[in-house]
N, C-alpha and C positions, 0 to 999 in steps of 0.2 A: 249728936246733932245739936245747931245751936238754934235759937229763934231768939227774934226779938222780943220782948215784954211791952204786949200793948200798951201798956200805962206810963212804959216812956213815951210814946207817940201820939199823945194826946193832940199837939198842935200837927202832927203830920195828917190825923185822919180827920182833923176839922178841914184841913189845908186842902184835902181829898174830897170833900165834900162841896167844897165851893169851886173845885177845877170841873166837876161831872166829867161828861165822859174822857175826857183828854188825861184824865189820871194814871189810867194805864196806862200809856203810851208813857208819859212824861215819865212813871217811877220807871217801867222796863228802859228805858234809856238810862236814867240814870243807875239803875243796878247793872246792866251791859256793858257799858263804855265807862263808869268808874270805879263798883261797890266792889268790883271783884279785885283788882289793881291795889284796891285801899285793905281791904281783908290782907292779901299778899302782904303788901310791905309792912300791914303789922306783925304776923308773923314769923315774916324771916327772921326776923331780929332776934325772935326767942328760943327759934331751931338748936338745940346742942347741937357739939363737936366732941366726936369721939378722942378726935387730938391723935389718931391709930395712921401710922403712914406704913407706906411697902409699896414697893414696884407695880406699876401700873393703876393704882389705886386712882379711883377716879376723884375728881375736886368735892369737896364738903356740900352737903343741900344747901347748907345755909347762903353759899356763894352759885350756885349752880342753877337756880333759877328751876326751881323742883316743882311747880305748882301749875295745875291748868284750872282753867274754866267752863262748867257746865251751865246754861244757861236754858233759862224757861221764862213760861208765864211768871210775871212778880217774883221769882228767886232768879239766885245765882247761888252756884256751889262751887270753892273751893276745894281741889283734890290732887293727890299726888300725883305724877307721872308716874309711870310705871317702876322705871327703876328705882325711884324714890318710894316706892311704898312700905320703905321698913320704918319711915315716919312714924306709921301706924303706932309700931308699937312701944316706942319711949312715949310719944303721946298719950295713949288709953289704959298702958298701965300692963298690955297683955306679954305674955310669954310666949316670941315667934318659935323657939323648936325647943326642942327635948333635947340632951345632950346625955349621953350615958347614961341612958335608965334615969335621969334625975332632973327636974324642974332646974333649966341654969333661968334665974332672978337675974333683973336689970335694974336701972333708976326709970322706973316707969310712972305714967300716971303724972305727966308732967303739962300735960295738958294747953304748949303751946299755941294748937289751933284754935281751943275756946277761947283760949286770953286773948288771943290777936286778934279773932272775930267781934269779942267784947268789944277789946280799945279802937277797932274801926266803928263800931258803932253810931258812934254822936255825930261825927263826920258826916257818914253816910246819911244819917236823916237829916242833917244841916243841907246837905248838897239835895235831897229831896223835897225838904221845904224852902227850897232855894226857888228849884226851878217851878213847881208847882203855883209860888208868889211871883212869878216871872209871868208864868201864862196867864194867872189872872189880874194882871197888873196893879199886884197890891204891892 
């Protein structure tokens, strides 16, 4: 799981202080209709390719548009679709099956979705102390 590091968002939760209650509103907007969008497309970019082709094989995550949206209170979560969940495990590093009695190893631990959640980031709080300085017409 990734979170933000309050100590980058110094000017966001001053910026939340001076909107009062319209705060919610304003960040669940802006996490709903862009933070998830911006998570994605950093992402995709860092998705491998097995480069593995064969009859009927469906098109690469990287191109296939593999990612949904969970959405709440003040979060949003990026998550695979279904088919796409073997993401998982070049991502976290784990070993999805056993093969012959014996641990088959991958290039795991590659950690695309923290990077991409990382580099959406500053964005993402730029667009929140955007609109935040909008409502209070600073």
């Amino acid at each position: 799981m990734w979170k933000i590091d309050a100590t980058e968002i110094a000017e966001l939760a001053n910026r939340i202080a001076q909107t009062g209650e319209q705060a919610e509103k304003i960040i669940n907007d802006v996490l709903h209709n862009y933070a998830g969008q911006e998570i994605i497309d950093h992402i995709t970019p860092l998705i491998p390719e097995s480069g593995r082709t064969w009859k009927g094989k469906k098109k690469p995550a990287k191109v296939s548009q593999p990612f949904r949206e969970e959405q709440g209170n003040l979060y949003v979560v990026v998550k695979t679709k279904t088919p796409y969940n073997y993401l998982y495990f070049p991502d976290d590093g784990e070993t999805p099956y056993i093969k012959w009695g014996a641990t088959d190893r991958h290039n795991g631990d590659q950690e695309f979705m923290r990077r991409g959640a990382e580099e959406a980031t500053e964005k993402i709080i730029d667009q929140c102390v955007s609109a935040l300085v909008k409502e209070i017409g600073g």
